[in-house]
C-alpha positions in Angstrom: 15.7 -4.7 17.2 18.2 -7.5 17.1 19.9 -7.8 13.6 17.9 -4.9 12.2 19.8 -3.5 9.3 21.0 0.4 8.5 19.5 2.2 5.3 19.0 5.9 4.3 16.0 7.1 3.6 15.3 10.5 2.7 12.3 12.3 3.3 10.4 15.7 2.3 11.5 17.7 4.8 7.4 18.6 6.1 7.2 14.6 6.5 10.4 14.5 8.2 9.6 17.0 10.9 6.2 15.9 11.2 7.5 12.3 11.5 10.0 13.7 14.2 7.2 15.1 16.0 5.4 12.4 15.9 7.8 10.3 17.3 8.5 12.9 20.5 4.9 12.6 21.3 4.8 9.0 21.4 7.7 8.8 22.8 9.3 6.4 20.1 11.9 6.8 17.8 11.4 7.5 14.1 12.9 4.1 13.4 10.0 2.5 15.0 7.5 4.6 13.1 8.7 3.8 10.1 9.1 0.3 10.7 5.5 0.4 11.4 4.8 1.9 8.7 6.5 0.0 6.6 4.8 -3.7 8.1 1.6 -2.3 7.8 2.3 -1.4 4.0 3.6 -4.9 3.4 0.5 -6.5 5.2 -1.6 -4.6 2.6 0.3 -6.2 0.0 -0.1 -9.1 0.9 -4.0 -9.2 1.6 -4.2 -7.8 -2.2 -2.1 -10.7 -3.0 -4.2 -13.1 -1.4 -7.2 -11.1 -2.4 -6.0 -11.2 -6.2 -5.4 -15.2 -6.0 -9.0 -15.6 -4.8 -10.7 -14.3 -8.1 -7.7 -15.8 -10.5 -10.5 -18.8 -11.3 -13.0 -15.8 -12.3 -13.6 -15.3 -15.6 -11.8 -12.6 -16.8 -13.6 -9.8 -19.2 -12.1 -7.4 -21.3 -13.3 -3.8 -20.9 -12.8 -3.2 -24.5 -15.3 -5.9 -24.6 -17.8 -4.5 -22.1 -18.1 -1.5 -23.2 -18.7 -2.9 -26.7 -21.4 -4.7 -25.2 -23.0 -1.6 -22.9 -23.5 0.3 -26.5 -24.8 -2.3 -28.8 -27.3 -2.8 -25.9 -28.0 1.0 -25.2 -26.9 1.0 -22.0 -23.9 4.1 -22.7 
């Protein structure tokens, strides 16, 4: 990793091992796993971003509002 950057993490000590072990059987360091990790977290992120700034034109509906609506029309 060139200019990859130092930080302490600490971890449950179950994850830890298990993470550890993990890494042994694949051969990789932890580093790498938690890198991973970490990237596929962010990529997440982002497609909720993306996924959020899709429906922003929606119109938006309070639940107050709906539910309101469900019981003046029997529905709850």
């Amino acid at each position: 990793m060139e200019d990859a950057k130092r930080a302490t993490v600490y971890f449950d000590p179950d994850i830890h091992r298990a993470l550890r072990l993990k890494a042994a059987a694949a051969d990789r360091s932890v580093s790498d796993l938690v890198n991973e990790a970490v990237k596929a977290a962010l990529s997440e992120d982002a497609e909720d971003s993306a996924a959020f700034a899709a429906r922003e034109p929606e119109k938006s509906y309070p639940f107050d509002a709906i539910v309101k609506d469900l019981k003046q029309r029997g529905r709850i």
